[in-house]
C-alpha positions as CSV (number, residue, x, y, z in Angstrom):
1,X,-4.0,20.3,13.4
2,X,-3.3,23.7,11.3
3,X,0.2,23.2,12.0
4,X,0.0,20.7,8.6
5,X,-2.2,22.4,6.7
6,X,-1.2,26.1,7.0
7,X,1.5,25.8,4.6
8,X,-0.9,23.6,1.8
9,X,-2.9,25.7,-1.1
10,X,-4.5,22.4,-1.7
11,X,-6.7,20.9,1.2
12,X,-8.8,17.4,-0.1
13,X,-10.9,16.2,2.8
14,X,-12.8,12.9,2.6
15,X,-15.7,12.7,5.0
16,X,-17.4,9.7,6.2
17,X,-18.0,6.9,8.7
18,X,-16.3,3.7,6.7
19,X,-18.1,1.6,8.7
20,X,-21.5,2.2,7.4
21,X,-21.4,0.9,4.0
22,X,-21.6,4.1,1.5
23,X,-20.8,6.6,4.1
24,X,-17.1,5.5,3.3
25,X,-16.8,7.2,0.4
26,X,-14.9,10.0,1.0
27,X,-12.1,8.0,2.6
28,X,-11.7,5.7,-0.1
29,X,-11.2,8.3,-2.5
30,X,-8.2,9.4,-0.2
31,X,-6.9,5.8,0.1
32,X,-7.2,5.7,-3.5
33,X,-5.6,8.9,-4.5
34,X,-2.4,8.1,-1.9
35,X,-2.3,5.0,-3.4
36,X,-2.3,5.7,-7.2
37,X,-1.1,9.2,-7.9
38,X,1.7,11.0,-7.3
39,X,0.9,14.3,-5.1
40,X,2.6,17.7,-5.7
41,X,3.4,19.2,-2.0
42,X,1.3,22.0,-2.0
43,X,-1.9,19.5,-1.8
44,X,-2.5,17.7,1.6
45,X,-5.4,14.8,1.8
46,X,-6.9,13.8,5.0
47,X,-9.4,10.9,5.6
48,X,-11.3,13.1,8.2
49,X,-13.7,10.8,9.0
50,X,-17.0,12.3,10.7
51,X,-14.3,15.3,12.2
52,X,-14.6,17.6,9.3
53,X,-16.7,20.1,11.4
54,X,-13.8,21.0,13.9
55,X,-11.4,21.5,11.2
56,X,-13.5,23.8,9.5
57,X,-14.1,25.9,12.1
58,X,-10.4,25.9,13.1
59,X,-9.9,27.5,9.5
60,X,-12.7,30.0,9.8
61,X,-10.7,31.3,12.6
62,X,-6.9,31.0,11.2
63,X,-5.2,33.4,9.5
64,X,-3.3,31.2,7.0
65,X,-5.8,29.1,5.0
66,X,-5.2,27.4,2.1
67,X,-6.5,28.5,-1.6
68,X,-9.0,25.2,-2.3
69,X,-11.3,23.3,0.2
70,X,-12.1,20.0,-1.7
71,X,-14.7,18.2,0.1
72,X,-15.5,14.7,-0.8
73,X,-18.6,12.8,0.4
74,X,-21.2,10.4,-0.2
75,X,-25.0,11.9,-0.6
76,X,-28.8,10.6,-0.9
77,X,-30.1,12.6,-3.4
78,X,-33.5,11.3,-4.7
79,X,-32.7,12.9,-8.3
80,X,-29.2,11.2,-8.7
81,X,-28.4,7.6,-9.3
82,X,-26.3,5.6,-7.3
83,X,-22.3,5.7,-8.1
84,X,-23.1,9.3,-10.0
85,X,-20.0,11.5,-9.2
86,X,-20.7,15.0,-9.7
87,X,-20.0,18.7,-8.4
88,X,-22.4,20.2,-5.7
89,X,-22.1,23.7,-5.2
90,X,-22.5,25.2,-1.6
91,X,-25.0,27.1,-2.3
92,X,-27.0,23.9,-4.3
93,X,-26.4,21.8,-1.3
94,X,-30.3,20.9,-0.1
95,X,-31.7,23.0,2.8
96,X,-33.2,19.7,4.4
97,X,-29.5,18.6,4.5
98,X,-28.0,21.9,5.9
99,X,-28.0,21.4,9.5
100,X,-27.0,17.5,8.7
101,X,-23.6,16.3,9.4
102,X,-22.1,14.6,6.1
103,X,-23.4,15.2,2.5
104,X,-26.0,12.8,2.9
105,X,-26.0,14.5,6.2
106,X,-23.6,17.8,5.3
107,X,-20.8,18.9,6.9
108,X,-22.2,22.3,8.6
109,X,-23.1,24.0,5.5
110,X,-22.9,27.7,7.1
111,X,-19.1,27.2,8.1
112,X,-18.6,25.9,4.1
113,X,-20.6,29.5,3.2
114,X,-18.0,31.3,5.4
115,X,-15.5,30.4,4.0
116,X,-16.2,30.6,1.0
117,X,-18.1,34.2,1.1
118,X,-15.6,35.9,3.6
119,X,-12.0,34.2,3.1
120,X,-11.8,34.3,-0.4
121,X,-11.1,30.0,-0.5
122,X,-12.5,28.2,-3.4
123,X,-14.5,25.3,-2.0
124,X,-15.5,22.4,-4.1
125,X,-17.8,19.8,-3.3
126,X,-17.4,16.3,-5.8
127,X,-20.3,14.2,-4.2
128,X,-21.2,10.8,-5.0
129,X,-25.0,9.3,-4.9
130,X,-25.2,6.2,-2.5
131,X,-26.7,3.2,-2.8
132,X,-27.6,2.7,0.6
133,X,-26.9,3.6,4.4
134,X,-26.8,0.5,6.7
135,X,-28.7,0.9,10.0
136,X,-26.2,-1.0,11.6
137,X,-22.5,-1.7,11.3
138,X,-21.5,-2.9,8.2
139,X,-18.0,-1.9,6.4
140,X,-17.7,-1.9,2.9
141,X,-19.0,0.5,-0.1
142,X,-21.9,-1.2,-2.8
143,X,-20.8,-1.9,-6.4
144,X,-21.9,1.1,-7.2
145,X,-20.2,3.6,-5.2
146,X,-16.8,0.9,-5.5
147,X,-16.3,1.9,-9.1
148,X,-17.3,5.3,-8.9
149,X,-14.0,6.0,-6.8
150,X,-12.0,5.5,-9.4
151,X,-14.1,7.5,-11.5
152,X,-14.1,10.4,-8.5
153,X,-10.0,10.4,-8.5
154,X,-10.1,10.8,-12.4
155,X,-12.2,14.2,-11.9
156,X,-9.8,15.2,-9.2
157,X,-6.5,14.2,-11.0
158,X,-7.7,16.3,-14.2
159,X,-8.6,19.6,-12.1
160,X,-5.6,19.3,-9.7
161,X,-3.2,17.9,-13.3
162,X,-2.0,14.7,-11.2
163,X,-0.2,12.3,-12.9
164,X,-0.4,8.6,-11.8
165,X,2.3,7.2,-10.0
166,X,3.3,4.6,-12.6
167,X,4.4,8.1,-14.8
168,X,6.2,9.8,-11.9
169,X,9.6,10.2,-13.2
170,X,12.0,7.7,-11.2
C-alpha cells in the first residue's frame, strides 16, 4: 500500500461504507474530485472505504509519510445540520466518538493524534453532518449530503488551488 503513497505530500482519504446511505460521503467526494478537477501529482485520493484504520497505522510506522492527511467523512453531530461541511479538528473530535470507527463513528482518533503530535503531518479533517444512517442496506446519500459534495470539493479545491478540469490547459 505505501508503495503509492510514499512519494505523495498530498494524501485525501474518503472514508465510508457507500452502502449505508450517508456513510458514503467520503467516497463521493473522491469520485467527485477524480471526476471534476484536474490533480497535481504530488496529491493521491483514495476511496478507502471502512479500511482507513490499517492505513494509518501503516504510516505511523513508515519512515516516508506525506506532508497533509486529509480525511473526509460523514458525522452525527447533534449541533450541526445536515449537509453542513465544515473542519473538525483532531483534538475537537467528540470523546463519545473516539474509540468509534468513521466520523460518525471515527477513524481511531489516537492513531490521527500520533501522527499529528509525533510526525510533524498536518491532518485535516472536512466533515459533513448526515441526515441519516440506514439500519439496513440502502445505497445512496439524502439530498442533503448530495449537494454538500460539491460544496466539500469547493473547500478542498481552494486549500489544495485545483483548478477544474474544464480549465486544464489542453
Amino acid at each position: 500500500m505505501l508503495g503509492r503513497i510514499e512519494d505523495k505530500s498530498i494524501l485525501i482519504f474518503g472514508c465510508g461504507n457507500v452502502l449505508f446511505g450517508d456513510d458514503g460521503f467520503g467516497p463521493a467526494v473522491i469520485d467527485y474530485l477524480r471526476e471534476h478537477y484536474a490533480l497535481p501529482p504530488q496529491v493521491l485520493l483514495m476511496d478507502v472505504g471502512t479500511g482507513i484504520r490499517d492505513i494509518l497505522f501503516d504510516l505511523v510506522l513508515s519512515q516516508e509519510r506525506p506532508q497533509t492527511l486529509m480525511v473526509i467523512d460523514a458525522v452525527d453531530l447533534p449541533f450541526r445540520t445536515p449537509g453542513e461541511v465544515f473542519e473538525l479538528p483532531v483534538e475537537r473530535i467528540p470523546v463519545n466518538k473516539s474509540a468509534d470507527f468513521s466520523l460518525h463513528q471515527f477513524p481511531t482518533v489516537n492513531l490521527l493524534k500520533e501522527l499529528q503530535d509525533h510526525t510533524g503531518m498536518e491532518i485535516r479533517i472536512l466533515a459533513a453532518q448526515i441526515e441519516s444512517i440506514p439500519d439496513e442496506v440502502r445505497p445512496g446519500l439524502s439530498p442533503s449530503l448530495e449537494a454538500a459534495v460539491a460544496r466539500a470539493c469547493d473547500c478542498i479545491a481552494q486549500s489544495l488551488s485545483l483548478r477544474p478540469r474544464e480549465f486544464q490547459a489542453l
